[in-house]
N, C-alpha and C positions, 0 to 999 in steps of 0.2 A: 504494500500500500504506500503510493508517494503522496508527496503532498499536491494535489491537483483538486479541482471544485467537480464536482459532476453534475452535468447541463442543469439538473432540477436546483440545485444551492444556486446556482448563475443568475434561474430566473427570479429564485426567493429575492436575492440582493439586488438586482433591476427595478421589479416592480417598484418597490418604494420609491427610487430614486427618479421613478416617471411620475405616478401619481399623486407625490405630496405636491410639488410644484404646482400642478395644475390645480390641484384641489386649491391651494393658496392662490393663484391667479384668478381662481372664480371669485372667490371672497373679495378678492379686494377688484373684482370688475363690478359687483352688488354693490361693496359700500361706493365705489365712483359714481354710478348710477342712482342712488340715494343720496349722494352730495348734492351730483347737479338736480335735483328735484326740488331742494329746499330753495325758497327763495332769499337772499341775500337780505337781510334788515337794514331798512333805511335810516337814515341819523334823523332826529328831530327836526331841523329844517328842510332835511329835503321832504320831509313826508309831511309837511306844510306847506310846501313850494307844489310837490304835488295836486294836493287837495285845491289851493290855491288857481292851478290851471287846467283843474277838472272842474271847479265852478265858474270861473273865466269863461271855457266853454261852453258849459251848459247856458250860462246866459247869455250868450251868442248867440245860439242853437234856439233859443227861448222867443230872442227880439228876431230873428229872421222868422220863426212861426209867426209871430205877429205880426209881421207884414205877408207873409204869404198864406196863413194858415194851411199848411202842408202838414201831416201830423207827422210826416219820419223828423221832422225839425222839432215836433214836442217828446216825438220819443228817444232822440239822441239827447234833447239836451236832460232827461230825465233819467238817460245812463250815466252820463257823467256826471250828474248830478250825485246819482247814488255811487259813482266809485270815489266821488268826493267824500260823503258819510264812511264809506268805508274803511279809505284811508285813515280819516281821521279816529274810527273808532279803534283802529289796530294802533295807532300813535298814542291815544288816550292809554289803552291797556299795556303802554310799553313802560310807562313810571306808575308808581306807588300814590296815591291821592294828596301827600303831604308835598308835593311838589308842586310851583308854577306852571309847568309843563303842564301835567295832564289835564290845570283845570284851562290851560289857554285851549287846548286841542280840543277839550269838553265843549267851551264854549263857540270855539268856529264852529266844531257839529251841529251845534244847536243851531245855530245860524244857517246850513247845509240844510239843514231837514225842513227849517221853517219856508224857505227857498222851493225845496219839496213840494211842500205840501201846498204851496204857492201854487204850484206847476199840475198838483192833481186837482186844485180846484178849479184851476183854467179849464184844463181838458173837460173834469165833469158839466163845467159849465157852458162850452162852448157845444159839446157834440158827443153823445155816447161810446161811439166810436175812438173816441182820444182816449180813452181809459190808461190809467197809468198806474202799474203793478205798484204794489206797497213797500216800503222799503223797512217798516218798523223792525221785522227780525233782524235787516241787516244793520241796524243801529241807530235809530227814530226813536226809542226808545228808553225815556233816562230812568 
């Protein structure tokens, strides 16, 4: 008996040496994949700067309906409207109550929704067809 591996020890000692690799290159292609899914958090002014030129727009969007009375113009400007609320309600929830912050972001929201709600009584009052989905769950709500 010399000292030599016989084919079956060859493959015991192979295997391993193919499939941890791979098995570790899957993991870390899931956690890359889960990285770029999270969205990146915005700093306090950008995510007022945002909010800022989502209601910018919407009352853009608002004063061309009122001159054209076209409803995609009351229902764009009642999406950016609500991605206005949005933003702001994720900005609110990003400090603690005892902070400036949250209640500045509080209070543009408030201001966003009242804008809102501005915008659903137009529509109700102008034509049933303008109807413009609620936005309370997404944060009209205080």
């Amino acid at each position: 008996m010399g000292n030599y591996l016989n084919p079956f020890s060859v493959l015991i000692l192979i295997i391993p040496v193919l499939v941890f690799p791979l098995m570790s290159f899957g993991q870390t292609a899931e956690q890359n994949s889960a990285q770029t899914q999270q969205k990146p958090q915005l700093t306090f002014s950008q995510s007022i700067n945002r909010s800022n030129q989502e209601l910018k727009r919407s009352k853009i969007y608002f004063l061309s309906f009122m001159k054209s009375r076209e409803a995609s113009y009351l229902t764009l400007a009642a999406t950016n409207c609500a991605n206005a609320v949005k933003t702001l309600k994720a900005t609110q929830a990003m400090f603690p109550n005892t902070t400036r912050f949250y209640y500045q972001a509080k209070n543009k929201r408030f201001t966003a929704c009242q804008f809102f709600e501005e915008l659903q009584e137009t529509a109700s009052r102008l034509d049933p067809r303008y109807h413009i989905k609620d936005v309370s769950d997404d944060g009209c709500s205080f």
